[in-house]
C-alpha positions in Angstrom: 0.0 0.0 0.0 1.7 3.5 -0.9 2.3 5.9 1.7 0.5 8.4 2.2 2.2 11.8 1.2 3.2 14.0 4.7 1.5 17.3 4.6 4.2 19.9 4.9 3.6 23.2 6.1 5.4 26.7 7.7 4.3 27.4 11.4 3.5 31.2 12.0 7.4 32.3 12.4 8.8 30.4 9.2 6.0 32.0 7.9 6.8 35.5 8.8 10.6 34.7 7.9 9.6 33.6 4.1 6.9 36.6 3.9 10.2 38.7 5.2 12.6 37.2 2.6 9.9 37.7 -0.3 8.8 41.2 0.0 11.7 42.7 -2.5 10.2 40.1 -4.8 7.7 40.0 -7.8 6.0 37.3 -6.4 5.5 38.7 -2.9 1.9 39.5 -3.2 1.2 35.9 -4.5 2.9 34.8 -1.5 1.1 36.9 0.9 -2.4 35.8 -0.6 -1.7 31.9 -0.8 -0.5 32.7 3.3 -3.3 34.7 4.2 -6.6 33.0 2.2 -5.5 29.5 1.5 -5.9 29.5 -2.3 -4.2 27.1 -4.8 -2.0 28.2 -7.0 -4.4 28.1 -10.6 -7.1 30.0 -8.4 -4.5 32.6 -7.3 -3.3 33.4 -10.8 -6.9 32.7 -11.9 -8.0 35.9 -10.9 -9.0 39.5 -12.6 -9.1 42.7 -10.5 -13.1 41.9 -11.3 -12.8 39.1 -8.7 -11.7 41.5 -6.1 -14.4 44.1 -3.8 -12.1 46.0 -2.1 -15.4 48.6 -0.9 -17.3 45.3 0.3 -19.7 46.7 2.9 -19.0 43.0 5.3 -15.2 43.7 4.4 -13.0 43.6 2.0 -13.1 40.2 -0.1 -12.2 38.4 -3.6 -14.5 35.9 -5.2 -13.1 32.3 -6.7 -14.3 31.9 -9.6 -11.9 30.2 -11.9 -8.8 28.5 -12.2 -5.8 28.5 -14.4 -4.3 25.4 -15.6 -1.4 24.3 -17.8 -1.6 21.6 -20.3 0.4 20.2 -22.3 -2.3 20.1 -25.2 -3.9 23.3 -24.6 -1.6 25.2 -22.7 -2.7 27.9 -20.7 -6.7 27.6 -20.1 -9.1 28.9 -17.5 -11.0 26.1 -15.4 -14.2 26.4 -13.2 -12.9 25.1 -9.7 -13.5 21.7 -9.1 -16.3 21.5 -7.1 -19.5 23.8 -6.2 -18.1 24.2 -2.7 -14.8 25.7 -4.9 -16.6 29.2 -6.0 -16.4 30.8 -3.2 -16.1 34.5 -1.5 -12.9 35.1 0.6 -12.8 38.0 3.4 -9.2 39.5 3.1 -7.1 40.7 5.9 -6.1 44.5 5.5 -2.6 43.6 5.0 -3.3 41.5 2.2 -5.4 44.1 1.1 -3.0 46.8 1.6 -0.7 44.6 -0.7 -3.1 44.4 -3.3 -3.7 47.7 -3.4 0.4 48.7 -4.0 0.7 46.0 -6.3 -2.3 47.5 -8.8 -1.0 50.8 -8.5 2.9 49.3 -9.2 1.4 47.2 -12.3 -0.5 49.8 -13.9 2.7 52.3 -13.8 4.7 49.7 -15.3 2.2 48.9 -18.1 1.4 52.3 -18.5 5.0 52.7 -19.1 4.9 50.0 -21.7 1.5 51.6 -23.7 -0.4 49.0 -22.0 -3.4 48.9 -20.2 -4.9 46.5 -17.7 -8.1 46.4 -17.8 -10.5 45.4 -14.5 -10.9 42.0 -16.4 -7.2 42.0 -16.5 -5.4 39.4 -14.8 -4.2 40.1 -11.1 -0.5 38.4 -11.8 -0.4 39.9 -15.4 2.5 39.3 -17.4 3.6 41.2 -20.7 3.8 38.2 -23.5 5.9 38.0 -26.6 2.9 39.4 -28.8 2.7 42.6 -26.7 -0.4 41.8 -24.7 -1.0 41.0 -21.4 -1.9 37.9 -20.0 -1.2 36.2 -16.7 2.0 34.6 -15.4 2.2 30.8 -15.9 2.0 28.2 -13.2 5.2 26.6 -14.3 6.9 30.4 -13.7 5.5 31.1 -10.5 6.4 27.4 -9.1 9.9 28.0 -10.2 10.3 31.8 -8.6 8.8 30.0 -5.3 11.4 27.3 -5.8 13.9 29.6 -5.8 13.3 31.7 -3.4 12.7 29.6 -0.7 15.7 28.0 -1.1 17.7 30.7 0.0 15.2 31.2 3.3 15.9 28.9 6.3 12.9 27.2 6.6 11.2 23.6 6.0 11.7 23.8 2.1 7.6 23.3 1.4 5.7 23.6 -1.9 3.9 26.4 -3.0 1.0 24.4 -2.1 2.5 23.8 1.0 1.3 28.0 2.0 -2.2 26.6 1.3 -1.6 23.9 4.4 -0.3 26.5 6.8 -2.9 29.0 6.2 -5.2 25.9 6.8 -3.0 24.7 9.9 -2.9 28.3 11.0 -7.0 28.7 11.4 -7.2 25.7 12.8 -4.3 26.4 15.7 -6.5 29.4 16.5 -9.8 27.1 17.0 -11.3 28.7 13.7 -14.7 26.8 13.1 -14.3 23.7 11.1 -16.8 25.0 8.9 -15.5 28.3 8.0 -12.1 26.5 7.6 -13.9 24.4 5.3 -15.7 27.3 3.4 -12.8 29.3 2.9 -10.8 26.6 1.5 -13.2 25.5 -1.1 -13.9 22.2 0.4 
């Protein structure tokens, strides 16, 4: 019988010291969202500034609605998440929002710069592509920036996924409902 696969995850100080080490980097606001809501990687870079009510009246939150996937038939494609319970509404903290908020600002003066325009359809992680339009960053690039960076951060060397298991671990250590730990991570 295989062996089951030993969730890995960050504790709240390796967590702090990765967040640390990452906020010079591109990838720092992906970082801080997979930490601080939970989300997989495809649903993080599945967003559009759409998703995202920063003037919610319950709170600042972002909406799940897709995914993005990477085949090697199709390549890049957007996916409905897996499950009903995997469309869902996420309240976010007002440091991730905070984040957010610097990084739109940041990647609309840089594709300003470039005659470009994102659009509030426009992908959250945009990226400028070899045709001169924007689309979003690739799961394969993100996992290798993660990669990288981590690996020069002492800490447990987790997955990218592995920030989906602490933030899970994390509301759970703080006796956070089962059910709301449950809702929030699309399960």
């Amino acid at each position: 019988k295989p062996q089951k696969a030993r969730i890995e995850f960050l504790d709240k100080t390796e967590t702090a010291k990765l967040l640390k080490a990452a906020q010079t980097r591109v990838i720092y606001p992906i970082i801080l969202l997979a930490v601080t809501t939970g989300m997989r990687r495809g649903e993080i870079l599945g967003l559009s500034w759409s998703d995202i009510d920063f003037d919610k009246s319950g709170g600042p939150s972002l909406t799940v609605r897709q995914a993005l996937v990477e085949t090697s038939e199709k390549g890049l494609e957007y996916k409905k998440p897996k499950s009903e319970a995997g469309e869902r509404v996420i309240t976010l903290p007002n440091i991730t929002v905070q984040e957010l908020r610097r990084h739109r600002a940041r990647q609309s003066e840089y594709f300003l710069k470039l005659g470009v325009r994102v659009g509030k359809d426009g992908p959250v992680f945009a990226t400028l592509k070899d045709d001169d339009t924007i689309g979003p960053m690739t799961p394969r690039s993100l996992t290798k920036s993660f990669t990288r960076l981590i690996k020069d951060v002492d800490i447990p060397q987790i997955t990218l996924h592995g920030l989906r298991h602490s933030h899970i671990t994390h509301l759970l250590m703080d006796n956070a409902p089962i059910k709301l730990v449950s809702a929030r991570a699309g399960h």
